[in-house]
C-alpha positions in Angstrom: -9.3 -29.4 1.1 -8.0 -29.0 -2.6 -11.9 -28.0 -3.5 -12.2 -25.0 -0.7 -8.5 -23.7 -1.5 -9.7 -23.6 -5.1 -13.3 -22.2 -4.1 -11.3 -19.3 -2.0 -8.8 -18.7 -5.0 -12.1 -18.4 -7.2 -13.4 -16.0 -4.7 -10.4 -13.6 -4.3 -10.0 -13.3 -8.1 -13.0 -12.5 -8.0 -12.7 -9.9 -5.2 -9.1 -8.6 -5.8 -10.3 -7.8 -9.8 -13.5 -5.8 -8.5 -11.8 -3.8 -6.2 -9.1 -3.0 -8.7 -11.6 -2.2 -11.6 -13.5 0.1 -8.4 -10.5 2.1 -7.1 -8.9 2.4 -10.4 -12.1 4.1 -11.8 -12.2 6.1 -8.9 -8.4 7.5 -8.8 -9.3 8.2 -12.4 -12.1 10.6 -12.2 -10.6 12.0 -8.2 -7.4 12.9 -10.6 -9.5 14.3 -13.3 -11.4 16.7 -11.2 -8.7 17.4 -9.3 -6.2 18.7 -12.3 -9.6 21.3 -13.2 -9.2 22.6 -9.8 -5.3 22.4 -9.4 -2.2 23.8 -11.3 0.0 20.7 -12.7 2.9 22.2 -10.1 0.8 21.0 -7.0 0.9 17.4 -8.1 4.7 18.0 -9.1 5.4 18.7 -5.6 3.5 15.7 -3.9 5.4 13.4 -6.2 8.8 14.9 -4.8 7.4 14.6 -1.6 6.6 10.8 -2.6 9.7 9.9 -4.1 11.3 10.7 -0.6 8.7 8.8 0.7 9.0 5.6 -1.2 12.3 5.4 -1.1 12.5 5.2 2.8 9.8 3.0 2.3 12.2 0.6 1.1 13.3 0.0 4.1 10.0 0.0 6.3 9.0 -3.7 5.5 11.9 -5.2 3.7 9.8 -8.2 2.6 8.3 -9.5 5.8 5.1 -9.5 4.7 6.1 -11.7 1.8 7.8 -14.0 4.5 5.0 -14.3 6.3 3.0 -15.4 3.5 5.6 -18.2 2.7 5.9 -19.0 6.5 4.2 -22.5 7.3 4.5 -22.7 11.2 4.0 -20.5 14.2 2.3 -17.9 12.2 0.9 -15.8 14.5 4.0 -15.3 16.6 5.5 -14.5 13.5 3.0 -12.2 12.4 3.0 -10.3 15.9 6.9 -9.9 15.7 6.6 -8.8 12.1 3.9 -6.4 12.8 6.1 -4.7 16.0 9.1 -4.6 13.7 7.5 -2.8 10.7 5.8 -0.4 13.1 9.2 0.6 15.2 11.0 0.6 11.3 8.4 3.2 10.2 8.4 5.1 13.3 12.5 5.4 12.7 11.9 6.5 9.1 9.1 9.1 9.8 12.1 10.8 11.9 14.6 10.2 9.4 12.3 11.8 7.4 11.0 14.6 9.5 14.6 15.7 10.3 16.1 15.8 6.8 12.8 17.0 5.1 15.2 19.9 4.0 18.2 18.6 2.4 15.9 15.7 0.8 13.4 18.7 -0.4 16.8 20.4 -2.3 18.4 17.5 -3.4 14.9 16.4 -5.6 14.2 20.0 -6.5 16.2 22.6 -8.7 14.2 25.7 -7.5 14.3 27.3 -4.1 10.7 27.8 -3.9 9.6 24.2 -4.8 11.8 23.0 -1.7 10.7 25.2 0.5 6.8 24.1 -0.4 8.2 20.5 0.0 9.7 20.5 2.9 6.2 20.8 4.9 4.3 18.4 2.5 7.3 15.5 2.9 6.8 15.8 7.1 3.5 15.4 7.1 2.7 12.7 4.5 5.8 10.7 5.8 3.7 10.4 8.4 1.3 8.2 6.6 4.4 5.4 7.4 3.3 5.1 10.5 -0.5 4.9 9.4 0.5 2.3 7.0 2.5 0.0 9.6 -0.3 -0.3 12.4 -2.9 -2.0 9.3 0.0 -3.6 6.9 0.7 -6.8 8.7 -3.4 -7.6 9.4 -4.0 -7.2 5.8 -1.2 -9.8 4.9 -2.8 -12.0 7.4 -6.0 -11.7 5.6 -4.4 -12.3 2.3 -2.6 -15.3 3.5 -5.8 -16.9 4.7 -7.4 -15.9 1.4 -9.9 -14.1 3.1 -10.0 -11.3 0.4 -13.3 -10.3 0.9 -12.6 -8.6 4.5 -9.5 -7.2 3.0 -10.4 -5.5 -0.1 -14.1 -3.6 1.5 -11.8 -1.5 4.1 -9.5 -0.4 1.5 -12.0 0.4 -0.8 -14.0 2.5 1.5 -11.3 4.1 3.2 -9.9 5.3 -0.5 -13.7 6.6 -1.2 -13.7 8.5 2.0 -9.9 10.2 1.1 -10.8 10.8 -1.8 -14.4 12.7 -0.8 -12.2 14.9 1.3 -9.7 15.4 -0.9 -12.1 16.8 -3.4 -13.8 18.6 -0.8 -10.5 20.1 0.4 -9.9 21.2 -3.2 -13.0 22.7 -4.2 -12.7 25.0 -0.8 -9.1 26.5 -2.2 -7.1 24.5 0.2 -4.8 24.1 -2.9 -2.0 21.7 -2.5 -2.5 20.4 1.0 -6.5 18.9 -0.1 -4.4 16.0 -1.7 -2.1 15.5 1.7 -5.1 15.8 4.5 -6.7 13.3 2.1 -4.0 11.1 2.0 -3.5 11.3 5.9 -7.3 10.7 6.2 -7.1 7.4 4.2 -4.3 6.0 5.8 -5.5 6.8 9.4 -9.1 5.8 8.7 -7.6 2.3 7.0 -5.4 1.9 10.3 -8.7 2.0 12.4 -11.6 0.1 10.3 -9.0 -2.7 9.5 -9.4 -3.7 13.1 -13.2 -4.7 12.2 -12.7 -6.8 9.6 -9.4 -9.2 10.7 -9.6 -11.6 12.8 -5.9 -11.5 14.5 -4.7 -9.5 17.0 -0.9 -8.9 17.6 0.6 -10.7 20.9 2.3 -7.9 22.9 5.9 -9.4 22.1 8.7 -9.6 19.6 11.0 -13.1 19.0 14.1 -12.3 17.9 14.3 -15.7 16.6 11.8 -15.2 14.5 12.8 -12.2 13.1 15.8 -13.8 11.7 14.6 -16.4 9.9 12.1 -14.0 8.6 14.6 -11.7 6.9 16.9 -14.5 6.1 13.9 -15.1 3.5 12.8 -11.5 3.4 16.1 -9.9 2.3 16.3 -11.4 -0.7 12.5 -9.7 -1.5 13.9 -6.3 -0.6 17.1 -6.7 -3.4 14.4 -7.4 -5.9 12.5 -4.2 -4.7 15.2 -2.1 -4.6 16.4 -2.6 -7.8 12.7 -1.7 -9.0 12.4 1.2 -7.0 15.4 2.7 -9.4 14.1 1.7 -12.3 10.4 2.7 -12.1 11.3 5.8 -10.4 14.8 7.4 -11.9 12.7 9.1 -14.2 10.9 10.9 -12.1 13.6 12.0 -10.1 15.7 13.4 -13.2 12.7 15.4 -14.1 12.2 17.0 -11.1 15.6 17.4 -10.3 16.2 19.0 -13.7 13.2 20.4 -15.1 10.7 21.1 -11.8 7.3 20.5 -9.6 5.1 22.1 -12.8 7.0 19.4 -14.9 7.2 16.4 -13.0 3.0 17.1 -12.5 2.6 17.3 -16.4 5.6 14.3 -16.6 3.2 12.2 -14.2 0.3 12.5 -16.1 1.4 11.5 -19.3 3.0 8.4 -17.6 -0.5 7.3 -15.5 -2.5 7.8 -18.9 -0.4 6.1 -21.1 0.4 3.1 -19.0 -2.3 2.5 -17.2 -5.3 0.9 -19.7 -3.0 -1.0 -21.1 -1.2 -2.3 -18.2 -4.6 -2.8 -16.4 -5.9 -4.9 -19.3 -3.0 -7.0 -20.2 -3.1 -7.8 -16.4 -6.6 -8.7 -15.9 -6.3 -11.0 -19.4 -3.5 -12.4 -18.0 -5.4 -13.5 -14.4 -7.8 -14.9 -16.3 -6.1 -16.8 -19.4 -3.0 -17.5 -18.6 -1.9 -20.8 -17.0 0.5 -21.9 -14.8 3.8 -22.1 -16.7 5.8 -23.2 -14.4 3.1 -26.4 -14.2 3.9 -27.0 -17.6 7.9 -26.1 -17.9 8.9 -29.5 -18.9 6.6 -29.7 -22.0 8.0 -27.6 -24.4 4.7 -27.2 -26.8 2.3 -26.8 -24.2 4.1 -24.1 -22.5 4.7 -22.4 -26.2 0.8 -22.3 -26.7 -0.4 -20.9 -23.8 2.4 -18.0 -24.2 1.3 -17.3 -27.7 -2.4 -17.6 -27.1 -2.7 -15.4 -23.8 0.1 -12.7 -25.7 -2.2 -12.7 -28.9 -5.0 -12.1 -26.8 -3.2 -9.3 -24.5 -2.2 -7.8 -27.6 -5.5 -7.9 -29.5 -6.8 -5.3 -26.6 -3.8 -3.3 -25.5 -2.6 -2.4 -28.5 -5.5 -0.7 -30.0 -5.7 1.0 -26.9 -2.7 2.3 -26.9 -2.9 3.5 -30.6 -6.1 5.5 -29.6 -5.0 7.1 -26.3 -2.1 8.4 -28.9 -4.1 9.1 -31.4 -6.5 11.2 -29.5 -3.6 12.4 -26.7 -4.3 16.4 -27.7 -8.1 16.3 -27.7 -8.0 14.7 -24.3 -5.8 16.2 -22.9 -6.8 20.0 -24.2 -11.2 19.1 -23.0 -10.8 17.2 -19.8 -7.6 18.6 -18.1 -7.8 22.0 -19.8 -5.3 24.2 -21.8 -2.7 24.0 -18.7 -2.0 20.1 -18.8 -1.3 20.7 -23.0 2.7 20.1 -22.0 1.8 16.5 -21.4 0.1 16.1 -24.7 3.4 15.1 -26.7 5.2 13.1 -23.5 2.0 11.1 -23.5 1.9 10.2 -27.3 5.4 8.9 -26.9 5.4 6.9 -23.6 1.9 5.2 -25.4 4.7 3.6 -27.2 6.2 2.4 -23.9 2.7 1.3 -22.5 1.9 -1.1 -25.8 5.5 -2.7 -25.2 5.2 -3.1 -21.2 1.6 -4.7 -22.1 2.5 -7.1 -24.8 5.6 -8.0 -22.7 3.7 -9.1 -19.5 4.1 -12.8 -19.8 8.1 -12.6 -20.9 8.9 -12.7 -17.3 6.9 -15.7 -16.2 8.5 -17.5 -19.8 12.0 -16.9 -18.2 11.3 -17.6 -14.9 9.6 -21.0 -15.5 12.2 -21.6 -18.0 14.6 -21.5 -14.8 16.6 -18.1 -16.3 15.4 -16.3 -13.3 18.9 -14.3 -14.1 17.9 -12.8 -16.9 15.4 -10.4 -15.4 18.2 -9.4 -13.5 20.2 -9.0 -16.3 17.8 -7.0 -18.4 16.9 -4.8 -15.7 19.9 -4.0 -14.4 21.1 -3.1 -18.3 17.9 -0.6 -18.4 18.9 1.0 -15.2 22.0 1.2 -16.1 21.0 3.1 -19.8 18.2 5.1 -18.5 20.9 6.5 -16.0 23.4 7.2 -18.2 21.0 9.4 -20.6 18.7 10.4 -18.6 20.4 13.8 -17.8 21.1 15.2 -21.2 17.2 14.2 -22.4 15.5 16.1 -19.1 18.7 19.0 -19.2 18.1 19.6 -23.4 14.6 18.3 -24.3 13.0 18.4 -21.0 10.1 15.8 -20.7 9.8 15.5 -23.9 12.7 14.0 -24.3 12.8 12.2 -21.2 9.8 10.2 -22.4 11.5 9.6 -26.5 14.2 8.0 -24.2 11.4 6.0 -22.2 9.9 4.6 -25.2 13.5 4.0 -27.0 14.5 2.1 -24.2 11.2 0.1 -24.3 11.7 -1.1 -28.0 15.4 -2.0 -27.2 14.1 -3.7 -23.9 11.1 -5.6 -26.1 13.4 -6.9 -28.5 16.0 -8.3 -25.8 13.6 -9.8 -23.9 11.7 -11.1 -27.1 14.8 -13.0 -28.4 15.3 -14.5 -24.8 11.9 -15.6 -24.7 12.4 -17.3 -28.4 15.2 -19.5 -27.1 13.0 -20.9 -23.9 9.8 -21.3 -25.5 11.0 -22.0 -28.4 9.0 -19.2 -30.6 10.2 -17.1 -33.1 10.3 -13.7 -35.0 7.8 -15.1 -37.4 5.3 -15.7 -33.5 5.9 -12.3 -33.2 5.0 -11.0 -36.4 1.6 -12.6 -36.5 0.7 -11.9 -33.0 1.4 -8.5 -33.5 1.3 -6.9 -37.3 -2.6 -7.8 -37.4 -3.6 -5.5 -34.5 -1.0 -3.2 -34.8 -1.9 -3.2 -38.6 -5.8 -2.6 -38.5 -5.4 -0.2 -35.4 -2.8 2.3 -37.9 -6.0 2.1 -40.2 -8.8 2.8 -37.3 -6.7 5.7 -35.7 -7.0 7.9 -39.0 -10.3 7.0 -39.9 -11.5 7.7 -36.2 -9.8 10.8 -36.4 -11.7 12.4 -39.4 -15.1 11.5 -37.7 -14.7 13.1 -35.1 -13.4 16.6 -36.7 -15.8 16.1 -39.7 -19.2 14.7 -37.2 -18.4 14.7 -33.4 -16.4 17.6 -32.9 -19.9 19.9 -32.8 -20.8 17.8 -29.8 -21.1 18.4 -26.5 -17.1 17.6 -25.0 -18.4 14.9 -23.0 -20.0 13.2 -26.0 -17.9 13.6 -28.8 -14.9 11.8 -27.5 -16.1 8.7 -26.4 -18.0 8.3 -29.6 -14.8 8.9 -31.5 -13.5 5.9 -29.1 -16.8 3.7 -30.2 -16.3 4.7 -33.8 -12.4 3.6 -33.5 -13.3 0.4 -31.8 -16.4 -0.2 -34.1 -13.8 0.0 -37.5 -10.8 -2.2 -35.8 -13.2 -5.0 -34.2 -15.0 -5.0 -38.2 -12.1 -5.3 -39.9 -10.1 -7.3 -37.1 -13.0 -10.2 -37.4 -13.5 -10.2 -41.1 -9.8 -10.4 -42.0 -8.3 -12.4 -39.5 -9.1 -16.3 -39.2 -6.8 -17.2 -36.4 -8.6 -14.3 -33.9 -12.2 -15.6 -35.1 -11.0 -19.2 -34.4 -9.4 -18.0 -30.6 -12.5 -16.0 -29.7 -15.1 -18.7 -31.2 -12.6 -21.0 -28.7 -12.8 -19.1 -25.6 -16.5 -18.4 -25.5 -17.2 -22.4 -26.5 -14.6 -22.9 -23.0 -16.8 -19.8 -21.6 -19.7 -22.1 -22.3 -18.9 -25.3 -21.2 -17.5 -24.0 -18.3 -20.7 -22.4 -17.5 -22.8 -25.3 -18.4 -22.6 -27.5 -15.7 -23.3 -24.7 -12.9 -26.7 -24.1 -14.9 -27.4 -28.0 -14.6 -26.9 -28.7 -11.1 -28.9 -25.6 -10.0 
């Protein structure tokens, strides 16, 4: 039984990490076409339309599908009377929405004519609620029974087909409404095609009893997402309160690029290498270990990756959105700062919470909310989103060394950890970046666009790997490590076939 839970877990790493790697590629290169064909003010105004959204959405599910997944008996009855609620709740909010599409249109936007284009977009992508509800409790069913497989091919496919519209939408001047029909599409084509991949089927009825000790579990699920609904999305609304649509669209790009290949690798690093900590709470220096090895490792990718999406911000920026995205050029320089920190940070969490502080996380994210609130309105009102992101990434290195120093009294590691964890990459990545940069105006630059940049990426990577591996020992003993685990891992597969 231990073996096929195991063989499953194997397999929906496995699936879960392809799909991700897929659809992330994917929303990459939809977005990048997209900004060619549309002005930065178009995605400004689906975001309002989205923070409206998402924060109703706060309310559509209120952790039932997290209770399910804990839930041990009468499953399926549970899942039916989870899967009625969470449609009748998104029904209510699509009309809650609908009705005030208006007064939430003007309290998000500054400028009369942004609302007024809002106000059509927010009624009909709150629709996607509704979409959402009729396939969200089949694909917690599916994840519950590990059957990942079935789960991730019908959101995969359905996100190719919304995007194929989308594009299509967009390249026939539909403007603004290519990315809403193609949203609409995805959700409604998911809420069909699910339906051939699960295996349950809702029971026509809804136990009250049930319900409750469903949200007695589930409520406390939503107070956690609340809180990081504000503090993930406060930003955003200060921008386009403040500043507008054109700027919350040049604000949003700057955020996806700078956060997202670092946060993507530090997360698939940590799938892979990191062990259960909360196994190993009760011994002090094996917990220690496996924090500093999986960080080191983390931080041996994501931080030169964040030092050459800053480096080379204004080049990419200027040849693959074009000369109208240049506004996010300086935003996205500065929140790289915040993407390195969030990426070296992703394991402080897990150190607190299987060190039994679990109140700490509160603590330190209810002190951010509470900061980025309180300055958030004279960075967007004086400095726009330029200074909205200096406070994003000054808030990140106050956040980083709070939570470092927390982190040092669990797992018992110290400033001197931190030092040699970071300084070598950070160090040899300072020296890449310039060295990179003179290459490609000096060599590359002549090149085709296409060309020239990812070479400059090579030559970066090509310096700071040469230099990373002939200076420092301790990275050339954990890599020589992990491919000898690699291998012996491997070994015994190649025997018994």
């Amino acid at each position: 039984m231990a073996s096929d839970v195991n063989s499953k877990t194997a397999r929906g790493v496995a699936w879960i990490s392809g799909a991700r790697i897929a659809t992330k590629a994917l929303n990459f290169f939809e977005f990048l076409i997209l900004a060619r064909l549309l002005a930065p003010q178009y995605f400004g105004l689906v975001a309002i339309a989205d923070l409206a959204i998402n924060a109703l959405q706060l309310f559509q599910e209120l952790g039932f599908g997290a209770a399910l997944i804990y839930r041990k008996d009468r499953v399926r009855e549970a899942a039916s009377t989870a899967h009625w609620l969470i449609i009748t709740s998104s029904t209510l909010l699509f009309l809650i929405a609908f009705a005030a599409a208006g007064p939430i249109a003007r309290l998000f936007s500054n400028e009369p004519g942004d609302a007024l284009q809002v106000i059509p977009i927010l009624r009909v992508l709150a629709f996607t609620m509704v979409l959402d509800s009729i396939s969200q409790v089949a694909l917690v069913m599916m994840a519950k029974e590990l059957d990942f497989g079935r789960k991730v091919i019908p959101e995969v496919v359905t996100q190719v087909g919304g995007a194929v519209l989308t594009l299509s939408l967009a390249l026939s001047g539909v403007g603004v409404w290519s990315i809403v029909w193609g949203r609409i599409f995805e959700a409604a084509s998911l809420a069909m095609v699910i339906w051939f991949f699960t295996r349950w089927r809702p029971a026509f009825r809804l136990d009250p009893g049930l319900a409750r000790e469903m949200f007695a579990y589930a409520k406390h699920i939503g107070g956690s997402q609340i809180l990081v609904f504000f503090i993930t999305n406060i930003d955003d609304a200060f921008v386009a309160r403040i500043n507008g649509a054109a700027a919350l669209g040049l604000y949003g790009l700057a955020y996806k690029l700078s956060n997202m290949p670092a946060t993507e690798i530090s997360k698939v690093v940590a799938q892979v290498t990191f062990p259960a900590f909360a196994t190993v709470q009760d011994d002090l220096q094996r917990l220690r270990r496996a924090f500093l090895k999986t960080t080191r490792l983390v931080s041996l990718l994501s931080i030169p990756v964040s030092i050459c999406i800053i480096t080379f911000a204004d080049d990419f920026i200027r040849n693959a959105y074009g000369i109208r995205w240049e506004g996010a050029i300086l935003p996205l320089q500065l929140m790289g700062v915040y993407g390195l920190l969030r990426s070296v940070a992703v394991n402080m969490g897990s150190i607190l919470k299987a060190g039994g502080k679990p109140q700490w996380l509160m603590g330190i994210a209810t002190w951010r909310l509470a900061t980025m609130a309180l300055l958030l309105y004279p960075a967007a009102r004086f400095w726009g989103i330029v200074g909205v992101s200096a406070l994003s990434a000054a808030v990140s290195i106050a956040d980083f060394f709070i939570s470092a120093h927390l982190t040092n009294k669990i797992a018992a590691t110290s400033w001197g950890d931190w030092l040699r964890i970071i300084g070598p990459p950070l160090a040899l990545s300072l020296v890449a970046a310039p060295v990179a940069k003179i290459v490609y105006r000096a060599v590359l630059q002549p090149l085709p666009k296409s060309a020239a940049l990812p070479m400059a990426g090579v030559c970066f990577f090509a310096v700071y790997g040469t230099m990373l591996l002939s200076l420092d020992r301790e990275t050339r003993d954990l890599l020589l490590g992990l491919w000898r685990t690699f291998q012996a891992r491997r070994r015994p597969a190649v025997v018994g076939s």
